[in-house]
C-alpha positions in Angstrom: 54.0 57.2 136.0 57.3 57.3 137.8 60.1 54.3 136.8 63.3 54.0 138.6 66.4 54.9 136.1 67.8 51.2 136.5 64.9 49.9 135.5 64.2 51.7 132.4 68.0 51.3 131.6 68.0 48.0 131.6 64.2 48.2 129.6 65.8 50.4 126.8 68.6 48.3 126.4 67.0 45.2 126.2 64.6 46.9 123.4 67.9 47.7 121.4 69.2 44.6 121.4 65.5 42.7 120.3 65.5 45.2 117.5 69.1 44.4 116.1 71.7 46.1 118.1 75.0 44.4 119.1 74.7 44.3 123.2 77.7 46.8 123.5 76.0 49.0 120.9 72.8 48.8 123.2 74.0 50.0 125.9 75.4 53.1 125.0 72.4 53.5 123.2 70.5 53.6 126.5 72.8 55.4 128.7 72.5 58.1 125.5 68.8 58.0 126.2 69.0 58.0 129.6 71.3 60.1 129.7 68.3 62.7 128.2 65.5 61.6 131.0 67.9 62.2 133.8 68.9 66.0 132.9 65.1 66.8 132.1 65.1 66.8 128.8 62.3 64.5 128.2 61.8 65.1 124.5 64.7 63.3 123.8 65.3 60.3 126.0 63.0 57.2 126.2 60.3 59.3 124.4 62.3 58.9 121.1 62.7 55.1 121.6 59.8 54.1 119.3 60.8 56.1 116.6 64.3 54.9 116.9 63.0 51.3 116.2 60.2 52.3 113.2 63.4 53.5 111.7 64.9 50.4 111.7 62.0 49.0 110.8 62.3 50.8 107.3 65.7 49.8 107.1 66.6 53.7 107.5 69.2 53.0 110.7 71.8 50.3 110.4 72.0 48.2 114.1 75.4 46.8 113.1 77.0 49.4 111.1 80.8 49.7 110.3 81.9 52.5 110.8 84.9 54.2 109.4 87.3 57.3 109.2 87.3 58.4 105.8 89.7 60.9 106.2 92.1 62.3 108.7 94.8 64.5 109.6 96.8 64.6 113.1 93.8 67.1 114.4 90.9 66.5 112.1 88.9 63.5 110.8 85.6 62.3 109.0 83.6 59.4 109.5 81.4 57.8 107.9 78.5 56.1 110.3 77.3 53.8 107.9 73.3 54.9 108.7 74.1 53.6 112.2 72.4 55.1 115.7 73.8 57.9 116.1 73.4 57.5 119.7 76.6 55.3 119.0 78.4 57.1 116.2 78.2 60.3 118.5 80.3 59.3 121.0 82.8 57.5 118.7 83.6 60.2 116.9 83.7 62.6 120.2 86.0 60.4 121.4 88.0 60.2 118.2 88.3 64.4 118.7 89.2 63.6 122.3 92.1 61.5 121.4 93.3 64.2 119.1 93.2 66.6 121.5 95.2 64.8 124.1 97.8 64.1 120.9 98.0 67.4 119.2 96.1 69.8 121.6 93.0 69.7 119.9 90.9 67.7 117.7 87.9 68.5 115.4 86.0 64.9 113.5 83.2 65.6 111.6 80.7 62.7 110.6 78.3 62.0 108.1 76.0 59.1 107.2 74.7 59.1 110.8 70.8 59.2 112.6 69.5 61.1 115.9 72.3 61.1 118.2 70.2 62.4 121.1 71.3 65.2 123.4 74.0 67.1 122.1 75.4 67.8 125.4 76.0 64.0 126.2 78.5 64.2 123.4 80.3 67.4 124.7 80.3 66.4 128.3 82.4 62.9 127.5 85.5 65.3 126.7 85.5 66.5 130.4 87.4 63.7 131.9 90.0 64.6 130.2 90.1 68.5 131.1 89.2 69.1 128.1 86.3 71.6 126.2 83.9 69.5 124.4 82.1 70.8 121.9 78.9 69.1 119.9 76.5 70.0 116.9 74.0 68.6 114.7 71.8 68.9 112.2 67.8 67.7 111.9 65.2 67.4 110.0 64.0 70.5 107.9 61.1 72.3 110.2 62.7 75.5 110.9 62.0 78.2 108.5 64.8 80.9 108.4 63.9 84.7 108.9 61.7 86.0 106.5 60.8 82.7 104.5 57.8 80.0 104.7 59.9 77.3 103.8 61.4 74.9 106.1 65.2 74.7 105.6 67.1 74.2 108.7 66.6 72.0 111.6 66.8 72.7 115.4 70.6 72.6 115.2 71.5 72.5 118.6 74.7 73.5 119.9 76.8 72.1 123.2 79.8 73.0 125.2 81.3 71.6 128.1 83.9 73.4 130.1 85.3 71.9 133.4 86.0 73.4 136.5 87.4 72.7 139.8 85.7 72.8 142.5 82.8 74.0 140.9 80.8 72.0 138.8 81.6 72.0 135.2 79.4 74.9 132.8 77.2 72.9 130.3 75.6 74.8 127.3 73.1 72.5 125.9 70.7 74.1 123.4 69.1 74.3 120.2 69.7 77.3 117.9 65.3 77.6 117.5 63.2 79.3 120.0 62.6 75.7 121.4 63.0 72.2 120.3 60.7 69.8 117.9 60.3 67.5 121.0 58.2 69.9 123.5 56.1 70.6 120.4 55.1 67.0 121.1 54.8 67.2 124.8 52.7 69.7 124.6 50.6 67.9 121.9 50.5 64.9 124.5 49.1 67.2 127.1 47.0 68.8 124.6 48.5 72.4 125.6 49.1 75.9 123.3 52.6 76.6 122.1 54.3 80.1 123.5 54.0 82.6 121.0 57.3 83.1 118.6 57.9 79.2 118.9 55.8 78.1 115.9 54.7 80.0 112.6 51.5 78.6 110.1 51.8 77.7 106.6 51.5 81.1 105.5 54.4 82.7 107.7 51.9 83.8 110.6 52.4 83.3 113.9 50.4 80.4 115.6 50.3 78.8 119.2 49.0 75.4 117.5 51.3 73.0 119.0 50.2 71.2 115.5 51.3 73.8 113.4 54.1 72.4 112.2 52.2 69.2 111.5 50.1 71.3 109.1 52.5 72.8 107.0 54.2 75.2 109.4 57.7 75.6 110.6 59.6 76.2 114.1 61.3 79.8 114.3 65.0 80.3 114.6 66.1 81.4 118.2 64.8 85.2 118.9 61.1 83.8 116.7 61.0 87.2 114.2 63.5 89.7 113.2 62.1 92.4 115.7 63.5 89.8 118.5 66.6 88.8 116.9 65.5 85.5 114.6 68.6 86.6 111.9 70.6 85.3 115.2 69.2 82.0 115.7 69.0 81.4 111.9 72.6 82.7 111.4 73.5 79.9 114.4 71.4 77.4 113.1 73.2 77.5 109.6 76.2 77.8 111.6 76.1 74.4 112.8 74.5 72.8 109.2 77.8 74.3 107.1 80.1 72.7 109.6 78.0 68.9 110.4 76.7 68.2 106.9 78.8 70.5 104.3 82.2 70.0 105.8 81.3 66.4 106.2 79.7 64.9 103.0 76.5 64.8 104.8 72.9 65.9 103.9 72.4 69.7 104.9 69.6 72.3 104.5 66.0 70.7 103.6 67.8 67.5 102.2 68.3 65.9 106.0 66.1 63.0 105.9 63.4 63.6 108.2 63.2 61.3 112.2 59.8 60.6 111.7 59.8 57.5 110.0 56.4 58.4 107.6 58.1 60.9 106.3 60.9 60.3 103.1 64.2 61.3 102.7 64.5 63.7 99.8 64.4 61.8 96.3 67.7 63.8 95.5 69.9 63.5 98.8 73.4 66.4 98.6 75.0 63.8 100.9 75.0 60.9 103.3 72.4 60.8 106.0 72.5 63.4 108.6 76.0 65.1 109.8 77.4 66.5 113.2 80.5 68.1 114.3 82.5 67.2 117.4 85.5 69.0 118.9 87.8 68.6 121.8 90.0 71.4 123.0 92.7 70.4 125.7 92.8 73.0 128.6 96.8 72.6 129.0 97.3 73.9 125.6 96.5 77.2 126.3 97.7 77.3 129.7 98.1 75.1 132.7 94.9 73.4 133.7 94.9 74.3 137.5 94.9 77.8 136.8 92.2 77.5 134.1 90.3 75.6 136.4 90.4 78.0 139.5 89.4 80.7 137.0 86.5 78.6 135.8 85.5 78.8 139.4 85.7 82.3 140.2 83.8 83.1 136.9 81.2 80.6 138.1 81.1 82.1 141.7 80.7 85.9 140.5 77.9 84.9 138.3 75.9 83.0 141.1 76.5 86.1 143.0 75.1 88.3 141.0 72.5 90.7 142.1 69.3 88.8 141.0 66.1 91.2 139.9 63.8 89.1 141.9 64.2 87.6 145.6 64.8 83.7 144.7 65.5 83.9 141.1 69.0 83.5 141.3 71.4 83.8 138.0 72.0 80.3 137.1 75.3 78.9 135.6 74.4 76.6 132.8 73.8 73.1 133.2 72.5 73.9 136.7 69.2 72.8 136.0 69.7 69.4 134.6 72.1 68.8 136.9 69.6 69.5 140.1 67.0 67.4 138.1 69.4 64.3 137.7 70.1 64.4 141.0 66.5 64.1 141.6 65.5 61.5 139.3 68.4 59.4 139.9 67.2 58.8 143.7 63.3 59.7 143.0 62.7 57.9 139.2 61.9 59.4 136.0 58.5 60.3 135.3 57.1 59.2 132.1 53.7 61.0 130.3 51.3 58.3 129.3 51.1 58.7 125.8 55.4 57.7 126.3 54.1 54.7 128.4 51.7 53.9 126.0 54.4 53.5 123.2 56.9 52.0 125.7 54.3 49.1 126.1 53.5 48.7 123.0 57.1 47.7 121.9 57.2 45.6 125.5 54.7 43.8 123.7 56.0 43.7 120.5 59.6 42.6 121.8 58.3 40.5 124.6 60.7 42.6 126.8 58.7 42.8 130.6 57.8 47.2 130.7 59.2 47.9 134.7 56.6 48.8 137.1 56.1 51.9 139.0 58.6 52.8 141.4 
C-alpha cells in the first residue's frame, strides 16, 4: 500500500494527540516519524507508531513531560526529559546545542530520562540551517552482544553527522554502529525473509540467518559481525556513543536501557534515568570562514562522485545520497507501507477513531 506523505502526517499526528500529546508536541512527533519514511528508513518511521503508543499505555513515556536543563555551562548542558517522546526531547536538546554554538562556537547537551527519539540523523540535520555540523547519538535497548561475548550489552547505537555545503548538497552520515539495525530484523520478519550472515548470532554465540534469532535469545553483532571482519570496531563505536549518551548524562547505559518493546521490563535495578543521547553543534565560522568551508565541502563532494567506480553504474556515493533520492520520490510518489504496518496502523485507527488515509 502506497499513502501520500500529507496524509499519513496528518494520520500520525492525529494518533499522538488521541494518545495524550500536546498538539505542538504531536506534530513534531510526526514530522520525526515522517521524517524516517521519507529518507527510506522504514524501520523507524510510522512502523514504530504502535509501539510508541503501548508505551504510553504502560505509563513508560510521559505525553506532557517537563522538561528541564539540569545542568549547564556556556557550551555544555544536561537535560532531563522527564520519560517524554524522545521524538520531542531530541530536537530540544539539539537545538539547545545549536544555540550554544551560535553563542560560544560550539555546544555539546547531553540528555537523559528520554525514549526512542527516532532517526538520529533528523536530529543532526536540524543544526544545518545554521552552518553548523550537527552531530547526534543514542543509545537502545540491550540486543547487541559485544565481540567475543553471548550476552547482550549494547544497543544499535547509531551515530549521525551533518555537514553542509554549498552548492552541493549537505553530507549526511546516518548509521548504526551494528552490522544493521533491530528494525530490518523486523522487516524481514514481516516478509518472512533470512537475515545476511554476520547480522545476527544464536543464543550460544553462533552465527544464524534467523531473522528471529534475536527473539530467541540471540543478539545483533557490532558493525564488522566477528573479529576476523573488524566487530572490536563496531563494538568499540557502539560503546563510544553509550559512555557519552547515558554515562555522561545520568542515563541508563549498557544492558540497564529499558527495552522499546513494551512486553519487555526495564531492569529491576536501573544505573540511571531512562535512555540517554548526546547532541552537538559545531559552528563552521569558528574554525574558519563559512564560504570557504563550504566551497571546500564541495570540491570534496565533487572528487568523490568522480571517482573511478569498479563497476559501470555503481557510482561512489556521497552520504545521505540515498535518502535524499528516496525522499524526493516518496514526497511526489507516497510512501509505501508493508501490510503487517497497515495492519497495526488500522488497528490504532480503530482504536482512536482517527479515519486510516486511503491509497494514493
Amino acid at each position: 500500500m502506497v499513502v501520500a506523505h500529507d496524509s499519513l502526517f496528518q494520520f500520525t499526528k492525529s494518533i499522538l494527540e488521541a494518545a495524550g500529546c500536546p498538539e505542538k508536541d504531536a506534530r513534531l512527533g510526526a514530522q520525526v516519524l515522517l521524517s524516517a519514511d521519507l529518507r527510506g528508513v522504514d524501520s523507524h518511521g510510522v512502523a514504530r507508531l504502535v509501539g510508541y503508543v503501548r508505551l504510553i499505555d504502560k505509563n513508560r513515556v510521559n505525553t506532557r513531560p517537563d522538561i528541564k536543563i539540569v545542568h549547564e555551562t556556556p557550551s555544555t548542558g544536561v537535560i532531563d526529559g522527564d520519560a517524554g517522546l524522545g521524538l520531542v526531547v531530541g530536537p530540544e536538546a539539539m537545538n539547545l546545542a545549536i544555540d550554544k554554538a551560535k553563542q560560544v562556537g560550539s555546544g555539546w547537551v547531553a540528555v537523559r530520562n528520554s525514549n526512542h527519539y527516532g532517526i538520529a540523523g533528523y536530529h543532526a540535520m536540524l543544526a544545518l540551517k545554521d552552518d553548523c555540523i550537527g552531530i547526534a547519538m543514542t543509545n537502545a535497548s540491550p540486543l547487541v552482544a559485544p565481540t567475543f561475548s553471548k550476552e547482550r550489552l549494547l544497543g544499535t547505537n547509531p551515530i549521525a553527522v551533518a555537514i553542509p555545503a554549498d552548492k552541493e548538497p549537505p553530507f549526511v552520515l546516518d548509521m548504526a554502529t551494528t552490522t544493521a539495525a533491530n528494525g530490518k530484523l523486523e522487516i524481514l520478519q514481516r516478509k518472512n525473509k533470512q537475515a545476511p550472515t554476520g547480522w545476527i548470532q544464536d543464543a550460544s554465540g553462533q552465527s544464524t540467518t534467523d531473522p528471529n534469532g534475536v527473539k530467541d535469545g540471540g543478539a545483533l553483532l557490532p558493525l564488522g559481525g566477528d573479529r576476523e571482519h573488524g566487530s572490536h570496531k563496531g563494538y568499540g563505536l557502539s560503546s563510544v556513543v553509550d559512555i557519552l549518551s547515558a554515562v555522561l548524562s545520568g542515563a541508563n547505559y549498557g544492558p540497564w536501557v529499558p527495552p522499546f518493546v513494551a512486553f519487555m521490563e526495564p531492569a529491576a535495578d536501573p544505573v540511571g534515568k531512562g535512555i540517554g543521547h548526546f547532541f552537538g553543534a559545531m559552528r563552521i565560522d569558528g574554525f574558519r570562514p563559512s564560504g570557504e568551508f563550504k566551497s571546500h565541502m564541495d570540491n570534496w563532494i565533487g572528487r568523490f562522485r568522480n571517482a573511478e567506480p569498479i563497476m559501470k553504474g555503481h557510482d561512489v556515493l556521497i552520504p545521505g545520497d540515498p535518502e535524499r533520492k528516496l525522499e524526493h520520490e516518496r514526497r511526489k510518489d507516497g510512501i509505501p507501507l508493508l501490510d503487517a504496518v497497515v495492519n497495526d496502523l488500522k488497528g490504532l485507527s480503530d482504536r482512536y477513531g482517527v479515519q486510516f488515509p486511503g491509497e494514493i
